[in-house]
Structures are given as C-alpha cells and as structure tokens.
ZAMARGU-4260 file (C-alpha; in steps of 0.2 Angstrom, whole numbers, plus 5000, padded with zeros to 4 digits):
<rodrens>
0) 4831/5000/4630 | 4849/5003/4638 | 4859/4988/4633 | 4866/4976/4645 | 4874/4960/4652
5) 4868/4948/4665 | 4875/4949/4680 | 4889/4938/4686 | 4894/4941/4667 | 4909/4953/4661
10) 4915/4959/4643 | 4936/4962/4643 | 4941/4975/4635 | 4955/4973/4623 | 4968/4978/4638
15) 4960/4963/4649 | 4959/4953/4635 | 4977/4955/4634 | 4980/4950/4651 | 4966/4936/4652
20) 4978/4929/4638 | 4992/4930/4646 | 4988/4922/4660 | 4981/4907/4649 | 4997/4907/4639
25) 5008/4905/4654 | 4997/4892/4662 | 4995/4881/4646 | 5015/4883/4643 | 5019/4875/4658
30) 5004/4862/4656 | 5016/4858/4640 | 5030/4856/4649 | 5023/4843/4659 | 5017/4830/4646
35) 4998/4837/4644 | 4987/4838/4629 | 4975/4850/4625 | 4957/4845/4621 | 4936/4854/4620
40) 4920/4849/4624 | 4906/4855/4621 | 4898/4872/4631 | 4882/4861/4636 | 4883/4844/4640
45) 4865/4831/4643 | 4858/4834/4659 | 4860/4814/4664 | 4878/4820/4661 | 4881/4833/4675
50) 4866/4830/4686 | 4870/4821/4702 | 4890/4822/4700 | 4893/4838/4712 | 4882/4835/4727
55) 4863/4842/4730 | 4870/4858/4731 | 4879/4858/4716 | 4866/4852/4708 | 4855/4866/4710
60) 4868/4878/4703 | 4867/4872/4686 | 4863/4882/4671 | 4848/4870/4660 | 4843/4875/4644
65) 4825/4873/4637 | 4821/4861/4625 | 4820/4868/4607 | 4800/4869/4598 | 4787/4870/4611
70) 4794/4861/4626 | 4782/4866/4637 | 4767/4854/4630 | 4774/4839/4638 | 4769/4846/4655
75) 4752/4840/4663 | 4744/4852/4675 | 4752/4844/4690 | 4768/4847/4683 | 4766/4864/4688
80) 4767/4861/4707 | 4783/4851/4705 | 4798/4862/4698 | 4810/4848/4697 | 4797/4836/4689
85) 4793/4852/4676 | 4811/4855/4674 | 4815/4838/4670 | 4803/4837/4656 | 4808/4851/4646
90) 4826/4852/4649 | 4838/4840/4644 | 4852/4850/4641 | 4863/4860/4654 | 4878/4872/4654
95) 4893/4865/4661 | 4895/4869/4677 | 4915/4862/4678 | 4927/4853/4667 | 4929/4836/4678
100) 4914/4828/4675 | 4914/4832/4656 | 4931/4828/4654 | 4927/4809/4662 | 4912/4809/4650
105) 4925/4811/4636 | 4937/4797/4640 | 4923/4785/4643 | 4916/4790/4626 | 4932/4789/4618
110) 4943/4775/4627 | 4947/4766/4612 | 4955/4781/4603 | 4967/4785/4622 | 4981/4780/4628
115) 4981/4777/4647 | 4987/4785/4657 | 4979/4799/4648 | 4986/4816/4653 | 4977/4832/4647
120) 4972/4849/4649 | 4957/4859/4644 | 4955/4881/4644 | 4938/4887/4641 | 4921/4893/4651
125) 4912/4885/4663 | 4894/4891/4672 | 4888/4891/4688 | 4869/4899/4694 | 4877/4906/4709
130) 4874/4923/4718 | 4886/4936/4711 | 4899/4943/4723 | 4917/4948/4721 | 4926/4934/4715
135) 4911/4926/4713 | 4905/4925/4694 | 4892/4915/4684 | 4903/4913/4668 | 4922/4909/4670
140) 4935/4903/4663 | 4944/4885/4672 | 4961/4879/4667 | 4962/4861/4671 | 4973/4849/4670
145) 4970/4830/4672 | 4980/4815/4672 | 4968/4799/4671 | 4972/4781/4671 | 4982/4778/4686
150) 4983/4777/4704 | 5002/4784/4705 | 5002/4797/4721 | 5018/4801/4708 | 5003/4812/4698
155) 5000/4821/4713 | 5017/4827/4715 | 5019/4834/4698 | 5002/4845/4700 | 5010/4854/4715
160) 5026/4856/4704 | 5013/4862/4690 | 5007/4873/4703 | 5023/4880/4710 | 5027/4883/4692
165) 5013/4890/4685 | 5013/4904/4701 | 5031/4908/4700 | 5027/4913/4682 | 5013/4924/4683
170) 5026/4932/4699 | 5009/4926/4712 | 5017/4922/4729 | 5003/4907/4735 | 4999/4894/4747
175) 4996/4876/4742 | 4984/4869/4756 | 4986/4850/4753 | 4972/4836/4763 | 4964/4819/4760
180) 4944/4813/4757 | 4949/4795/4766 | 4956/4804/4781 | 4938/4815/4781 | 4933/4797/4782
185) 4941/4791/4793 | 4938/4807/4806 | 4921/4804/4801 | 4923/4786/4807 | 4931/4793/4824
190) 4916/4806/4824 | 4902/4789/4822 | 4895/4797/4809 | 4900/4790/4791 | 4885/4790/4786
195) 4887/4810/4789 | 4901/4811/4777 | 4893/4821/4763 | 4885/4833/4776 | 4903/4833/4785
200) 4913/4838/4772 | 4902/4850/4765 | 4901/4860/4783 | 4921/4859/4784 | 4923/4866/4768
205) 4914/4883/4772 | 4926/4884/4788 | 4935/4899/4781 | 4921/4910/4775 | 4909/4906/4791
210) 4922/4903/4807 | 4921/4885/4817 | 4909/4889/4828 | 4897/4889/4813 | 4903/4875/4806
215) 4899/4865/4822 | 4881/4872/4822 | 4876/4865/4808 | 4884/4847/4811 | 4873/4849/4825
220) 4859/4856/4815 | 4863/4838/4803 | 4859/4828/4816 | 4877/4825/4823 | 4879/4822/4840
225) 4888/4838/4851 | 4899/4824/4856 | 4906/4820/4839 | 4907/4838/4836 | 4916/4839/4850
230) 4927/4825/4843 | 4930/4836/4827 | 4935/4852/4835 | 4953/4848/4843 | 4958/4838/4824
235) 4953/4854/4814 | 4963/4864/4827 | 4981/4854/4825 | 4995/4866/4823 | 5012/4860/4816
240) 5022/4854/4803 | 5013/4841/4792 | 5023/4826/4798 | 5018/4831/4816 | 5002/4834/4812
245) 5000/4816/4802 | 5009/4808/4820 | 4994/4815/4829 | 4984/4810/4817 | 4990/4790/4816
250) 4986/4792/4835 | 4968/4796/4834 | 4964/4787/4818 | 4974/4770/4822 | 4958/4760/4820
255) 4950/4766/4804 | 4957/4756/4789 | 4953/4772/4777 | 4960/4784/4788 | 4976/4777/4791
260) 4976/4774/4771 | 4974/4793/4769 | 4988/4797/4781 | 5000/4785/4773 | 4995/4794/4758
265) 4997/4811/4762 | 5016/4806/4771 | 5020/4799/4754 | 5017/4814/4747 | 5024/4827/4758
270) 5039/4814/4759 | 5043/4819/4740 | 5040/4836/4742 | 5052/4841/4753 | 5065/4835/4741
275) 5059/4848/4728 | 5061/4863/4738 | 5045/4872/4730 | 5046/4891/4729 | 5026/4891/4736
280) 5022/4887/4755 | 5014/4868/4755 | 5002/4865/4772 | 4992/4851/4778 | 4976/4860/4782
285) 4963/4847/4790 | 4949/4858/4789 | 4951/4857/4767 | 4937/4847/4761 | 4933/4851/4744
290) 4912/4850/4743 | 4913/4842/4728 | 4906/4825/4730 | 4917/4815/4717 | 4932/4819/4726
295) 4940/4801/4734 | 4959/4805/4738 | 4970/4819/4742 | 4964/4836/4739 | 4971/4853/4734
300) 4969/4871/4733 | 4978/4887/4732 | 4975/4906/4741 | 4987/4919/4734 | 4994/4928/4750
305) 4992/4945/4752 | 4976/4945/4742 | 4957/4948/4746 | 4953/4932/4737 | 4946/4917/4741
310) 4955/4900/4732 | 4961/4903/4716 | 4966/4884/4712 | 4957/4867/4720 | 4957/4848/4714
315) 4959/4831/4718 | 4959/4814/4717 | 4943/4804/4711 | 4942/4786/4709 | 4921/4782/4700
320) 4919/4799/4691 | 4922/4787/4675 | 4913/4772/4683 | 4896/4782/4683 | 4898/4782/4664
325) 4903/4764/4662 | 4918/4763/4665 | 4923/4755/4683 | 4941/4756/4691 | 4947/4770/4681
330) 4957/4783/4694 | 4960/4800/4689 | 4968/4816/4699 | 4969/4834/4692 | 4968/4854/4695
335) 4958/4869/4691 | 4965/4884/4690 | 4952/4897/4690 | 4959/4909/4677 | 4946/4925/4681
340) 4951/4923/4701 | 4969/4923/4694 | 4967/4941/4684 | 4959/4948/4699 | 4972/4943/4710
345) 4985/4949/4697 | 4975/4966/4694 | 4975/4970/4714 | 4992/4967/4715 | 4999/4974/4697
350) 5007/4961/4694 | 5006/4962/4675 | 5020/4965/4662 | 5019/4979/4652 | 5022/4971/4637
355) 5004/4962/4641 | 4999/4978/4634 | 5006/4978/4619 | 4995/4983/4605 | 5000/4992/4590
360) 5018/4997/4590 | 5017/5008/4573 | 5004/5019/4563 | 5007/5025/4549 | 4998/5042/4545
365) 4984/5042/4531 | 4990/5058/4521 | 4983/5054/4505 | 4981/5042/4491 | 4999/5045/4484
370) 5006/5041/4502 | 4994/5025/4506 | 5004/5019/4492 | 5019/5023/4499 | 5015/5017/4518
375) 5008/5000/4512 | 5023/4989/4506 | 5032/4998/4523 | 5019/4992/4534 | 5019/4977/4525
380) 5039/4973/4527 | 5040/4978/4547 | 5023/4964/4552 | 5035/4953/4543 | 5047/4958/4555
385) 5037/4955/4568 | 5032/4975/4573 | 5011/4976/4577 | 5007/4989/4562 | 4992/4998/4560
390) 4987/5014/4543 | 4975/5025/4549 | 4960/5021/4537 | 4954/5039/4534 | 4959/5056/4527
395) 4959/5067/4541 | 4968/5080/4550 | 4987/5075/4555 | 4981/5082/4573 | 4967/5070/4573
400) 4976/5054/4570 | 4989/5059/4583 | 4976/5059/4594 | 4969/5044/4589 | 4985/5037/4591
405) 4986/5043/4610 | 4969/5036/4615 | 4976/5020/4608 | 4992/5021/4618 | 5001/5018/4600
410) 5018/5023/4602 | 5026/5026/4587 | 5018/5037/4571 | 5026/5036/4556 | 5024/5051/4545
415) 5026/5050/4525 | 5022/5068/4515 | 5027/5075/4501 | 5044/5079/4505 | 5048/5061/4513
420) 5040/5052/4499 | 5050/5065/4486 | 5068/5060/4495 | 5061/5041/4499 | 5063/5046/4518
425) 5053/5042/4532 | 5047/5053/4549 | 5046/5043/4565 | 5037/5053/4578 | 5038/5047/4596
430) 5022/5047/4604 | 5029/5050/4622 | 5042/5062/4620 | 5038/5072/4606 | 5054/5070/4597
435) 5053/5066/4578 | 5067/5058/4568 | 5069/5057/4548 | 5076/5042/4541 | 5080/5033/4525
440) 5063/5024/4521 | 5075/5007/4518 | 5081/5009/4538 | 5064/5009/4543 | 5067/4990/4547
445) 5082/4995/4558 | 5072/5007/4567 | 5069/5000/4588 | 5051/5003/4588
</rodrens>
C-alpha cells in the first residue's frame, strides 16, 4: 500500500523545519521580552472541556477520540440513529481544537500555584476537522499569548506592540484590524435583535470571504428583519479614521449602555496607540467579529498585505472562559498567532534569511580508518566553536561524498589524506567555487567557514 498522510496534514522537511523554527523562535523571543512564560497542555483535553466553548460551529469541528477497550458496547440500538447521542457515549476525549480554552482550564486547575495577573505564552499544535484548502489545515501550529487576571485595556495595548514587534521581525508588512464584542452588542441592540447576537456575529465574520450582500442574506435567512439588516448595512460601511468612525458611532449607539462601553473602550485604546507610532497599519474595521463565542471585549486580527492569505493573527478579550470552569470574574485577553499561516506568507514572499538554512557548515571526508582518527578530535574542536560539523560515515569514493555534500548544500569539505595527515595539514575545499586551500591542521579553528 503507497504510504500516506491525511489530508489537511504536512511533513517539513529539514529546510521548513528550519524556517518553521525560526518563525517560533522570533515570536517566543519577543513573548520574552514582554514579561510572558512559557507553559504545555496536553494534545487532548475531556470533551466536557472543549465542547460548547466555540460556538455550534465550532463545536462540530472537533477532533474526538474513541474510548480505549470496546467502546462501542455501551451503545443500545437506538443510539445508532442519534450520532451525537453515539458519539457521546464513546468518546470522552477530544483533540484540542485552540489554546484558549485549554489554557483557561489550566489556571482554574492550578490557581493556587499562579500569580495573578498571570501572563503566558504556549507554542504547539492545535486540530481542527475542517475542509482542507490553501491556508486551511487540520493540524497546526498556534503561538498564543495570554495575559489573565485583569481588566486593564493597558494589556490590550501591549499585544498590538507584541504584534508590531513580532512582524517587524519576521520582515512581514501587516495590518492589525482592531473592533469590540460590546459594540456588536450594542449594533445589535440598534438592529432589535440581541437575541441575534451569536448568529450576528458569526455572519459578520465571513464578510471578507462571502461579500455583504451575502452576509445580509443570511441575517435574513436567521430571522432578522430586512429592516434591521438595513440598519446594519451603513455601520459596516463607515469609512475614516477611527476617532471619526467611533464619533459616528457615539451618534448611532447613544442609547445602548454596552455599546457606548465598547466605544469608550476602543477610544481608550486607539488613544494610546497613537503615541507609539507602530510600524504596522492599526484600523477600526466594524465588520471584525471573531466567531468565536467566548470573545466579550475588544478583538483583533492581523492580514499580511500583499499576500493571498487570509488572517494570520486573531484574539481578544474574554470575561467567563474561566467562569465555566469555576472560577467567576476572572478576565483575560490574548493573541494567536498562527505559525503555519505565517510560513506560508513568508515562503510566498521569500522573506527568509539565508542563514535559516543553515545546516552543516563542515564535512570532513571519510578517507580511511587512519584519517577518521585524525578528523575526529578536529571535528570535535570546531562544534566547540560553534561550526555545524558533520564525517562522512562511510569509505567510499572521494567523488561520492562531494556529491553527497552538494545534495546537502554543505558548504565546506575538509579533506585529510595521507600527505595532509604526514605534514599535520589540512585541505579546505569550497563547495561553491571549487577552489581548495591547505592549511596547518591547528589554524583550522581560524578558518571563516
């Protein structure tokens, strides 16, 4: 059977390994930077866990996992009509499908061992039971970063810095789209549909990807009034700077309590912004909503210009994520930056070092036993110097291991025969031009490899 992977699934090879690490190593610098620890949970996490924290939608992109021994003879015949009633029976485990909701799990579980506010960040794979498609993938890596524990819009400002930061780094030019979930609410309000929130939101949020005449089809489709919808259009279509647009907004939303709240909000934080001259573009767009249900606050995400990509970084503010796991008035606001989006973007644009690539610096020829004995203390001395040293394991051919060595993109071959080992010397054969230089074996350490 030809071998293979699932789809929405990728192996790296060393090269994009490389570059995937890389990218985490810049983000999780800069995380650093900012006061953030680094912390792990668990691949899978309990179902009760994850299930009902990212909408019904969400909810039906989660990975389960079956129960271990014979799961199945719990279900009764009428089981088999209901999937969810037969999934709930013998799974009681599931893939993580984010980083939020585990992470909140974490600090309820271990309160007594934090100090609030708690600010971390966490680097590994999350998986999603999505429809594969460029950008798209059913295992990938998130790069979030969280504080928890305080209501400070002070946190908000430092992840657009972290942001800004992080971009200006990996060389990615981006815009950070900034909104707020209590002025959704309070357009929502204006709209007389609050009860419509959920299906609100999640219709704005596909804005981008489906046009506006679509998203106002299926508000209608919700059971919204084409008079509310109505309502909606002109907001999403304010143009401006974001003081102008909030003015407008203040107008409009005069009478709803939350969106007023939101406003004030999002002035504050635009207010410090502009005093941090940030390398990225920042934009109030009233048409982000984030589908994710837990958000409560201001939102974010991040699209790198001149890229055929969708958002490559997205969080927010949320107030009960904790609260579902016992612990009430606990607000927290983070980031995600999505690492796999990030090395596309990077790859389409070539953005990467060279030294990303960076593998083996030196190999030292295989010649014979005499001269494995001769190349292994060298070898030995220049990793201690910090020089990436490989010997070519086998006996073979000279010709064969320089070929080797190009297929490797090595650089550098260093040569020890007879005659070099009889005048303890050295031959340093350039890979790219040819050229070959003898030296004394002891300058080998000098050498600019």
């Amino acid at each position: 059977m030809k071998p293979s992977i699932p789809s929405g699934t990728r192996d790296f090879s060393p090269i994009e390994t490389a570059k995937r690490t890389y990218i985490f190593d810049t983000i999780s610098s800069v995380f650093k930077t900012f006061g953030f620890q680094q912390i792990e949970t668990p691949a899978m996490e309990n179902l009760s866990t994850l299930l009902g924290k990212y909408g019904e939608e969400g909810d039906k992109l989660l990975f389960k996992i079956l129960n271990s021994g014979d799961a199945f003879s719990k279900l009764a015949p009428e089981d088999l009509s209901n999937a969810g009633a037969a999934s709930a029976k013998v799974c009681e485990k599931g893939l993580r499908y984010d980083l939020t909701v585990p992470f909140a799990r974490y600090v309820v579980q271990h309160q007594g061992e934090i100090a609030f506010p708690f600010r971390r960040y966490q680097l590994q794979p999350v998986w999603r039971a999505d429809r594969p498609q460029k950008g798209r993938y059913r295992e990938f890596y998130q790069c979030d970063v969280d504080v928890i524990g305080s209501t400070s819009l002070l946190n908000e400002v430092e992840l657009a810095q972290i942001v800004d930061t992080v971009f200006q780094k990996l060389g990615i030019a981006v815009t950070l789209k900034i909104n707020n979930r209590k002025l959704l609410s309070g357009i929502a309000e204006l709209m007389g549909a609050s009860d419509k929130l959920t299906e609100i939101t999640v219709a704005i949020d596909k804005i981008e990807k489906t046009g506006l005449d679509r998203v106002k089809s299926e508000l209608r489709e919700q059971g919204i009034s084409s008079e509310a919808v109505a309502t909606l259009e002109p907001i999403l279509l304010l143009s401006g700077a974001p003081e102008e647009k909030l003015q407008a907004l203040s107008r409009l939303l005069a009478n709803s309590d939350v969106g007023m709240a939101g406003i004030q909000e999002l002035s504050t934080i635009f207010g410090y912004l502009e005093r941090l001259s940030l390398t990225c573009a920042v934009e109030l767009d009233l048409s982000l909503a984030r589908g994710l249900s837990y958000y409560t606050g201001a939102i974010f995400e991040v699209k790198a210009n001149g890229a055929e990509m969708g958002s490559i970084t997205g969080g927010g503010r949320y107030d009960n994520l904790t609260g579902i796991f016992g612990l009430p008035n606990v607000s927290g606001v983070g980031i995600s930056f999505g690492a796999d989006r990030i090395y596309d973007v990077m790859a389409q644009l070539n953005l990467f070092p060279e030294s990303t690539q960076v593998g083996t610096q030196v190999m030292f020829a295989n010649l014979g036993a005499r001269e494995e004995l001769y190349a292994i203390p060298l070898a030995a001395q220049l990793r201690k110097s910090g020089v990436n040293v490989e010997i070519y394991p086998d006996r073979k051919k000279l010709q064969k291991q320089f070929e080797y060595a190009n297929k490797r993109s090595i650089p550098y071959v260093v040569i020890a025969g007879e005659n070099e080992i009889s005048q303890q010397n050295v031959s340093i054969k350039n890979m790219k031009t040819g050229e070959q230089r003898t030296l004394p074996a002891e300058e080998i350490l000098n050498f600019e490899f």
